[in-house]
Kinemage of the C-alpha trace (Angstrom):
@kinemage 1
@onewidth
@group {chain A} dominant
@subgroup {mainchain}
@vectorlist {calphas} color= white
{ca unk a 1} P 0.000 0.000 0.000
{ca unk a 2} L 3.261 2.254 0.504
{ca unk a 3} L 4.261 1.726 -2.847
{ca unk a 4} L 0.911 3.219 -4.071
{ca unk a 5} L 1.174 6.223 -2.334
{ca unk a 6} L 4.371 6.967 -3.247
{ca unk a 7} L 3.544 6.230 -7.003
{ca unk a 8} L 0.219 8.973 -6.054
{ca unk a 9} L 2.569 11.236 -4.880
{ca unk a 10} L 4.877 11.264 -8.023
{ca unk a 11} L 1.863 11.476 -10.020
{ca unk a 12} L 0.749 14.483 -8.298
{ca unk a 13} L 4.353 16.267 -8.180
{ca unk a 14} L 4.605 15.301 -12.355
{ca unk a 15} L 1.070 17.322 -12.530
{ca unk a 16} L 1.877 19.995 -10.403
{ca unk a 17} L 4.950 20.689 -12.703
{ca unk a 18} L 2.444 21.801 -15.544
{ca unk a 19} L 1.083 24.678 -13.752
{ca unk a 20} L 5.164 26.917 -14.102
{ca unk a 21} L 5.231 25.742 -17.599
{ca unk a 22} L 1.794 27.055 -18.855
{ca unk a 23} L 1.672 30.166 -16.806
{ca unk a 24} L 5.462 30.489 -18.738
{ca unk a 25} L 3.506 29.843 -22.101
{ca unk a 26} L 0.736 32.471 -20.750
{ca unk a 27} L 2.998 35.198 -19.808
{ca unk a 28} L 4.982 34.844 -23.353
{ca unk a 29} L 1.643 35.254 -24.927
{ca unk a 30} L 0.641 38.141 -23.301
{ca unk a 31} L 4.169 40.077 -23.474
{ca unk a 32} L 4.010 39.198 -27.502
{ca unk a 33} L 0.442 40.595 -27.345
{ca unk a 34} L 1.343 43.692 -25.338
{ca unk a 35} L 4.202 44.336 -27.054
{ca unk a 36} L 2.306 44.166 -30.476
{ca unk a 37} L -0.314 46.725 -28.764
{ca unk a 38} L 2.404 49.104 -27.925
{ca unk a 39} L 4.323 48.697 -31.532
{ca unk a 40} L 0.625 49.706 -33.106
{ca unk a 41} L 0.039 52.498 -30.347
{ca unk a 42} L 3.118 54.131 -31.478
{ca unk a 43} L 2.633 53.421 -34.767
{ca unk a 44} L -0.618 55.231 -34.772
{ca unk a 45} L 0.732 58.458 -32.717
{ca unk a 46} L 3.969 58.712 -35.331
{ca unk a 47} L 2.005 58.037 -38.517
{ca unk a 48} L -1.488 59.644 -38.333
{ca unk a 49} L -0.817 62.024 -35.713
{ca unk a 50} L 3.101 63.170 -36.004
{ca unk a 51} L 3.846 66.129 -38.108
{ca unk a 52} L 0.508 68.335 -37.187
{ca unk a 53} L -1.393 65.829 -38.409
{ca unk a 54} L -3.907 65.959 -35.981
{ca unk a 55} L -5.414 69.226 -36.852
{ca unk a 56} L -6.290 67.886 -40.054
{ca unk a 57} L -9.255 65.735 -38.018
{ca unk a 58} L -12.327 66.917 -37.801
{ca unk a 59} L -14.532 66.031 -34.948
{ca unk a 60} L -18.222 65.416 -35.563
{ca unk a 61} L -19.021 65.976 -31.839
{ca unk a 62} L -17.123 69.296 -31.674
{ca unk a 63} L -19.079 71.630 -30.529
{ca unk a 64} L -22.257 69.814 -29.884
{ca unk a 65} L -21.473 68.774 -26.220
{ca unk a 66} L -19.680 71.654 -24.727
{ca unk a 67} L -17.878 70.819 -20.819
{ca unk a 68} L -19.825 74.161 -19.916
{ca unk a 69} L -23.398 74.743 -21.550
{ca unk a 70} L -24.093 78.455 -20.173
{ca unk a 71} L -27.837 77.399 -20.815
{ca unk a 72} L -27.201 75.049 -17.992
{ca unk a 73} L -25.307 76.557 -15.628
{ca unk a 74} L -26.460 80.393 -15.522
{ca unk a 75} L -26.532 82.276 -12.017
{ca unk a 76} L -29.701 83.195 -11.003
{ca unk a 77} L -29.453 87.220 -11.098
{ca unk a 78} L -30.845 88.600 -7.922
């Protein structure tokens, strides 16, 4: 009955050995991933947005939904 045990334990340490090697495998992954994101976030700010680019866009909101709407917020004049 010894014998089994110690064969259940080996099993169990052989398992447990699969949990550092997939989270390695998951935290390649996600570098790759968020290294990808960054490469296209810079990507983005250096080709559509470097050289004054950016006041070539036209907002369709602009204007619409001001931070302050004076109809709003007007003091009540005594």
């Amino acid at each position: 009955m010894t014998s089994f045990w110690l064969f259940l334990s080996d099993v169990f340490k052989w398992i447990f050995q699969i949990f550092p090697i997939a989270g390695n495998v998951i935290n390649w992954i996600l570098f790759f991933t968020a290294c990808g994101m960054f490469c296209y976030w810079c990507y983005v700010l250096i080709s559509t947005l470097g050289n004054n680019k950016d006041k070539e866009y036209f907002s369709p909101t602009e204007g619409h939904h001001p931070y302050y709407d004076p109809k709003i917020y007007k003091t009540k004049e005594d």
